[in-house]
C-alpha positions in Angstrom: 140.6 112.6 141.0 143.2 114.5 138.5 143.3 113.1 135.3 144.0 116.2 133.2 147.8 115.6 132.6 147.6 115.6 128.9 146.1 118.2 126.3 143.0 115.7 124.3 143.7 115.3 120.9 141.2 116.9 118.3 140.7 114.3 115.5 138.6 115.2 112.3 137.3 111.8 111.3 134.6 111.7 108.9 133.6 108.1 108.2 132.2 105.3 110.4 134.7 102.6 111.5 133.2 99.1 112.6 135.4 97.4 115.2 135.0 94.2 116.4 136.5 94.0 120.6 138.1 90.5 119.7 139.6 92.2 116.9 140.7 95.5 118.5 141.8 93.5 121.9 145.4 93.0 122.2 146.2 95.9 120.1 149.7 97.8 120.5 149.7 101.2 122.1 151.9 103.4 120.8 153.2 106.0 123.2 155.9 108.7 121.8 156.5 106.1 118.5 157.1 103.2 121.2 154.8 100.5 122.5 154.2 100.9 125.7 151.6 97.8 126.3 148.4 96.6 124.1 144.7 97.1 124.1 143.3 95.0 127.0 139.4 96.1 127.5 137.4 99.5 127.5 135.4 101.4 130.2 132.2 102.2 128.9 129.1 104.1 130.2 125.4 103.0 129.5 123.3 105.3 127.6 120.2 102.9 126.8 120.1 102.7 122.9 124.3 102.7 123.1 127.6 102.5 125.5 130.1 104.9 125.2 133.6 104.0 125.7 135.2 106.4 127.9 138.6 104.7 128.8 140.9 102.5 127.5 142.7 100.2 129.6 146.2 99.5 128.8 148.0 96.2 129.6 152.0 96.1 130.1 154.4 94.0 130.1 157.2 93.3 132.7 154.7 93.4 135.7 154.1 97.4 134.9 150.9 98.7 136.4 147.4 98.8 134.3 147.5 101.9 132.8 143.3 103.5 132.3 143.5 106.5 130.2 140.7 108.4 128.7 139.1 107.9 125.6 140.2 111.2 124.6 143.6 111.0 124.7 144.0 108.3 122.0 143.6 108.9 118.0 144.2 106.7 114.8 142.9 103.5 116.3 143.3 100.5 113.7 143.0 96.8 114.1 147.0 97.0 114.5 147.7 100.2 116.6 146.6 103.2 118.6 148.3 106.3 119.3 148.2 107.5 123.2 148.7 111.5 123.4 149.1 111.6 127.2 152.1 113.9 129.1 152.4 111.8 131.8 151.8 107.5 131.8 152.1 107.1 135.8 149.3 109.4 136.4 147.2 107.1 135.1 148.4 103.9 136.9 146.1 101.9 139.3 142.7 104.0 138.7 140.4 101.3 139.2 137.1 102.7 140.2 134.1 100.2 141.7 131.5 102.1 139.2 133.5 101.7 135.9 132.0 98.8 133.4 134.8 96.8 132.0 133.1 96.0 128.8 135.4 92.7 128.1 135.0 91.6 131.6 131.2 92.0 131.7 130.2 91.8 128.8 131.8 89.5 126.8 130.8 85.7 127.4 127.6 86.5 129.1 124.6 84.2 128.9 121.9 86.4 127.2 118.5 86.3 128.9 115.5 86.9 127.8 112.7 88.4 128.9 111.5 85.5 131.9 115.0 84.9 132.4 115.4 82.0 130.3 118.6 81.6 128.1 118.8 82.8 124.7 122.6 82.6 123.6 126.3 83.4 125.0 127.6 86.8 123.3 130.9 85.8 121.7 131.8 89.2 120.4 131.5 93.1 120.5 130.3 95.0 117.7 131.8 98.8 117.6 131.5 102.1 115.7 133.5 104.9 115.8 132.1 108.5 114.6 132.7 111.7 115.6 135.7 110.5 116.8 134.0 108.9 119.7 134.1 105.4 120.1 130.3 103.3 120.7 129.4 99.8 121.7 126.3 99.3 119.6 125.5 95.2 119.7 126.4 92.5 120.8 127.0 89.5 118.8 125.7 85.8 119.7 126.4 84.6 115.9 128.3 81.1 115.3 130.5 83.6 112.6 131.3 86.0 115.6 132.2 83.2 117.5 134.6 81.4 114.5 136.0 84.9 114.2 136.6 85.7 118.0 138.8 81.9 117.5 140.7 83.1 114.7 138.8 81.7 111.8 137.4 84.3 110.5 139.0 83.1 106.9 136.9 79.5 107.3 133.5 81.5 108.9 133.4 83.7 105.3 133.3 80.8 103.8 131.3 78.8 105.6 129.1 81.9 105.7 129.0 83.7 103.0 125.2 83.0 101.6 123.7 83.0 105.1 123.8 86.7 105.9 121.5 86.5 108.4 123.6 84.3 110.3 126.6 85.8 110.2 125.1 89.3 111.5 122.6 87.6 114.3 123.6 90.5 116.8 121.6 92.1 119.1 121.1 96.3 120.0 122.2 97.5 122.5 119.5 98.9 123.2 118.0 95.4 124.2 120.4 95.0 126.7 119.4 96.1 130.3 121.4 98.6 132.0 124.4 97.3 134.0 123.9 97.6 138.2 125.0 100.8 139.4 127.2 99.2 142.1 128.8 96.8 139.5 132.1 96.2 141.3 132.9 92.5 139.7 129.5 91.7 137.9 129.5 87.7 137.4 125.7 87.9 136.5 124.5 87.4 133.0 123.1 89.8 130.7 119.4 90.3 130.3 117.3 91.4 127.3 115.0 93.9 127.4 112.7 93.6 124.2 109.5 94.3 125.3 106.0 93.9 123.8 106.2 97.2 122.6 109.7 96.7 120.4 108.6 93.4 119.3 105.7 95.6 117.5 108.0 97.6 115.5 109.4 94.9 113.9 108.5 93.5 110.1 107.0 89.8 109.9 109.9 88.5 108.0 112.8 89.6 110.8 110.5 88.6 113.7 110.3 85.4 111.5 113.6 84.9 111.0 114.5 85.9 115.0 111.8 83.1 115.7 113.5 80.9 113.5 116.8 80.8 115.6 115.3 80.3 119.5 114.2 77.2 120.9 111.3 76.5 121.1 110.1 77.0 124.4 111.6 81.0 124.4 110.2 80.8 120.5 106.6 80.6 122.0 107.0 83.4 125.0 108.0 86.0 121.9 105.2 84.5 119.4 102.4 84.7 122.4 103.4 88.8 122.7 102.3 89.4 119.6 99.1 90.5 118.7 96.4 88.9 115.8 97.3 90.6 113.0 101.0 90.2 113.6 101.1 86.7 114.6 99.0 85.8 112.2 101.9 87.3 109.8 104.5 86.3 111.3 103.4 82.7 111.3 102.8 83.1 107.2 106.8 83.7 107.1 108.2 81.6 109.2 109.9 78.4 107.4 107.4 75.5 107.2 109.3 73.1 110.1 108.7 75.4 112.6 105.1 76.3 111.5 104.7 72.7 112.5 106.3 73.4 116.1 104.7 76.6 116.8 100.8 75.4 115.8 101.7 72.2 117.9 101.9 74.6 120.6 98.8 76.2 120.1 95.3 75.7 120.8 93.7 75.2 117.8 91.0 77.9 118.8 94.0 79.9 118.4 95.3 78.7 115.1 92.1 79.4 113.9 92.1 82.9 114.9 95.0 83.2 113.2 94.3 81.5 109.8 91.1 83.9 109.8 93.4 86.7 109.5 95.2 85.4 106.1 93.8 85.2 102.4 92.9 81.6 101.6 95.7 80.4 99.7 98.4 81.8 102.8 95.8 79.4 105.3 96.3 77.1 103.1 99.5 76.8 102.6 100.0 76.7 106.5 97.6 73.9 106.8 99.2 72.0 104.4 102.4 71.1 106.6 99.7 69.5 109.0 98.5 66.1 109.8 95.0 65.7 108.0 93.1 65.3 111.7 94.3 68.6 112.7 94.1 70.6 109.8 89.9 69.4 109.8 90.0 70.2 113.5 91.3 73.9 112.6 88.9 74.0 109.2 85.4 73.5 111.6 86.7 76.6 113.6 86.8 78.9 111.0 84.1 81.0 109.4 82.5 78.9 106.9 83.4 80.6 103.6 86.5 81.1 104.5 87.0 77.7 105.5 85.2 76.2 101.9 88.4 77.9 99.6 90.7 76.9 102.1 89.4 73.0 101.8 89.3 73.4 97.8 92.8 75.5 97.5 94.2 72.1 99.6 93.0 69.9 96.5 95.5 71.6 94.4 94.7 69.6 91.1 91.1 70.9 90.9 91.7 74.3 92.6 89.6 76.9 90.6 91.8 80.6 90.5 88.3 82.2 91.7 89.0 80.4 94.8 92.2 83.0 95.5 90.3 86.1 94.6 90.3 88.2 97.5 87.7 91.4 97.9 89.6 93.7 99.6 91.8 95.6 96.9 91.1 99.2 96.2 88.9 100.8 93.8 87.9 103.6 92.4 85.7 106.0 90.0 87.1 106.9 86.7 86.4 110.9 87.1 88.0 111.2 90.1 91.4 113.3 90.0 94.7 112.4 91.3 94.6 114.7 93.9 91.4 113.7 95.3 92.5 110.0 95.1 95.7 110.7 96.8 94.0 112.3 99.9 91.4 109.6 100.2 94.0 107.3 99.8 95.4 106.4 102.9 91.7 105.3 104.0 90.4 103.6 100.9 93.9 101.5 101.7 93.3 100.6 105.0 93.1 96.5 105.6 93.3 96.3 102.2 95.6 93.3 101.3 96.0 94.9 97.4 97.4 98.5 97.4 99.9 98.5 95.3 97.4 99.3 92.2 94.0 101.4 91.9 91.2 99.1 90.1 89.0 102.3 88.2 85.3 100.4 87.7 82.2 101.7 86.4 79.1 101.9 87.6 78.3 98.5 87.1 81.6 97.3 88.7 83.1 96.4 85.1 86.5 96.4 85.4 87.9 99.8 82.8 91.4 100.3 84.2 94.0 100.0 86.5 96.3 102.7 87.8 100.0 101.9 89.3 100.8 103.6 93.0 103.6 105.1 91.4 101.8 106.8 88.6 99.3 108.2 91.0 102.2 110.0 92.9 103.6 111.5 90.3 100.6 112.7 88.5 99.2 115.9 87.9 96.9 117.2 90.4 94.0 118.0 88.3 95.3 114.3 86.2 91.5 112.1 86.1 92.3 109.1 86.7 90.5 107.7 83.4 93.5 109.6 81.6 96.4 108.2 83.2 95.2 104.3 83.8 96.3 101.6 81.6 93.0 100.4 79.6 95.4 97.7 78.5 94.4 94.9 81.6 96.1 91.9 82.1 93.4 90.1 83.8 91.9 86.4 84.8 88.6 85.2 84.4 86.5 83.2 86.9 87.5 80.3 84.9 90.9 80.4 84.8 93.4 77.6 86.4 95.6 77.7 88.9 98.2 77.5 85.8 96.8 80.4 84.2 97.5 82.6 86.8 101.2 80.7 87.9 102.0 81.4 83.9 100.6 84.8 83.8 102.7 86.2 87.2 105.9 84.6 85.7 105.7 86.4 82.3 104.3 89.9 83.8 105.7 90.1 87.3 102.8 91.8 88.8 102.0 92.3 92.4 98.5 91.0 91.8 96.4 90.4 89.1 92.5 91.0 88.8 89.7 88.1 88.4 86.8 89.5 86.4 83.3 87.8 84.9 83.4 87.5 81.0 80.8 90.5 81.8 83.7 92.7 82.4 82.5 92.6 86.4 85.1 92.4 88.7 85.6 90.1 91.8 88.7 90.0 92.9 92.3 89.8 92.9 95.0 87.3 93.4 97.9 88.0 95.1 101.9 86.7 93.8 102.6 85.8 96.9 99.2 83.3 97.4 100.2 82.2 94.3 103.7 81.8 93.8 105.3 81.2 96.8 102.9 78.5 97.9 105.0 75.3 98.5 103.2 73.0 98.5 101.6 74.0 95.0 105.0 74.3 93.8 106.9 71.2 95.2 110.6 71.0 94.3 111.9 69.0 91.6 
């Protein structure tokens, strides 16, 4: 088939342009400074992580013929116009081929699958990005904003909007999408995600939290049950405390056990406090025994001890030892460690003599000892401290963590912010 009737137009585009197909759909063509018909869908072509569009498929009035031209031939597309740089419209009448992927036809109003085949969303809109003067399909959206926008609200969805980010840009890759059937003639089938245990790995507790957050529950619990220990047991710490409820509930409680193993006392806490009292002693006989003793006196709250939050696995190390050495031991001493963001220097009695920041290793001197570059200065609990100590002392410092030493000097632990701070149910709203 012929198509080379035109000389393609060399654009020089530099910057990214974000299209939205609802947007960009009914926009005029312009044809020799006339409108010659609007913007009615694009052909595209699957390349896994992306779709390219590769034609544009132009929609006249008066009964005229569909006109399918090229990608190439068009520059200057806006939300209001294109420009079509063809010699010759008729050669590109009636060019319907079986193989071509209409991307509004297929694409848009889909039910979204997941994995087993259940029903995750509808896509109500096409995200798009020019560069390099190409034109790429890069998500689709299934957000309540891209559907108030597709309807012509998009005025009422900012508003509505505008302090829930995470709702209005609930898209999903591309690359999550499966490829279209080779023989797609007039696909009527849904679409159908392909996140696979392996991409659900590479993704950070808080978005898989927030992901989790917006299925129901029944797909909530095929993702959660991919994940492994270490991961669901993180996940689970971020995920608002309504649906903690829901997902336990769907747990064995050998299970949720496992999982509150994994966390520091006051995060187990702070997920067993949303449950009823039978199940949360249920869950505490499960767990190993010290573990299980802070959790049960962290749940008191009013006569919570701060030792009770000190954790053991924070990073330490000799005074004499240089930056350089530090930095290349590093990366092990830092392994399961919940603590890294600071270097605890003890003695040889485990007296507490200094700390060092992560960033002030890094940027040291080579041949730097650490015992010249720590800060002797310590901000520091005791083992006798309150819970209120350490609430007052991470509000007026803003560290990451903060060490618990005996008035020996010794050193047994550190607190976290987070096990502190963010625990709700120490921290109830007024």
């Amino acid at each position: 088939m012929e198509l080379q009737t035109g000389t393609p137009i060399i654009k020089t585009q530099i910057n990214e342009k974000i299209f939205f197909l609802t947007e960009i759909t009914g926009t005029k063509v312009m044809f020799q400074e006339k409108k010659i018909g609007k913007i009615d869908d694009f052909v595209i072509i699957d390349k896994d992580k992306f779709a390219e569009v590769t034609h544009v498929c132009v929609a006249r009035p008066f009964g005229d013929p569909m006109l399918i031209i090229p990608w190439e031939y068009f520059s200057n597309l806006t939300e209001k116009e294109i420009t079509c740089n063809v010699d010759n419209l008729k050669a590109f009448e009636n060019l319907h081929d079986d193989k071509f992927i209409f991307l509004k036809d297929f694409i848009l109003d889909k039910k979204v699958l997941d994995v087993n085949g259940r029903e995750v969303e509808v896509v109500y809109d096409v995200k798009l990005v020019m560069r390099d003067n190409k034109l790429y399909v890069v998500d689709v959206d299934l957000s309540r904003y891209g559907f108030l926008r597709r309807i012509g609200l998009k005025g009422i969805a900012n508003f509505i909007y505008k302090l829930a980010d995470k709702i209005q840009n609930q898209t999903v890759p591309w690359s999550y999408v499966e490829p279209m059937p080779e023989q797609i003639g007039s696909f009527k089938g849904d679409l159908k995600l392909k996140v696979i245990k392996e991409q659900i790995a590479e993704m950070p507790p808080v978005d898989l939290a927030d992901i989790l957050e917006e299925m129901p529950q029944d797909q909530r619990m095929v993702v959660f049950n991919q994940l492994d220990t270490e991961q669901a047991s993180d996940t689970l710490e971020e995920i608002d405390p309504h649906v903690q409820r829901n997902v336990i509930a769907s747990l064995q409680k050998e299970k949720t056990a496992v999982l509150i193993n994994e966390m520091t006392p006051a995060q187990g806490a702070d997920v067993l406090s949303i449950l009823p009292l039978v199940q949360v002693e249920e869950i505490l006989k499960l767990l190993e025994q010290e573990h299980a003793n802070k959790i049960k006196s962290i749940l008191k709250a009013q006569q919570v001890n701060i030792s009770d939050f000190a954790i053991p696995t924070y990073i330490k190390f000799n005074q004499d030892k240089t930056a350089q050495q530090t930095r290349r031991s590093f990366q092990r001493m830092a392994k399961g460690k919940d603590a890294i963001n600071y270097l605890y220097i003890l003695d040889s009695n485990d007296a507490l003599v200094g700390v060092v920041n992560l960033k002030e290793l890094l940027i040291a001197e080579d041949e730097s000892l650490l015992k010249d570059i720590m800060n002797t200065k310590v901000v520091s609990l005791n083992n006798e401290s309150s819970l209120k100590d350490a609430t007052e002392m991470f509000a007026r410092y803003y560290y990451r963590a903060l060490p618990v030493v005996e008035q020996s000097g010794k050193m047994l632990g550190v607190i976290l912010y987070k096990d502190v701070m963010n625990m709700k149910h120490l921290h109830p709203k007024e």
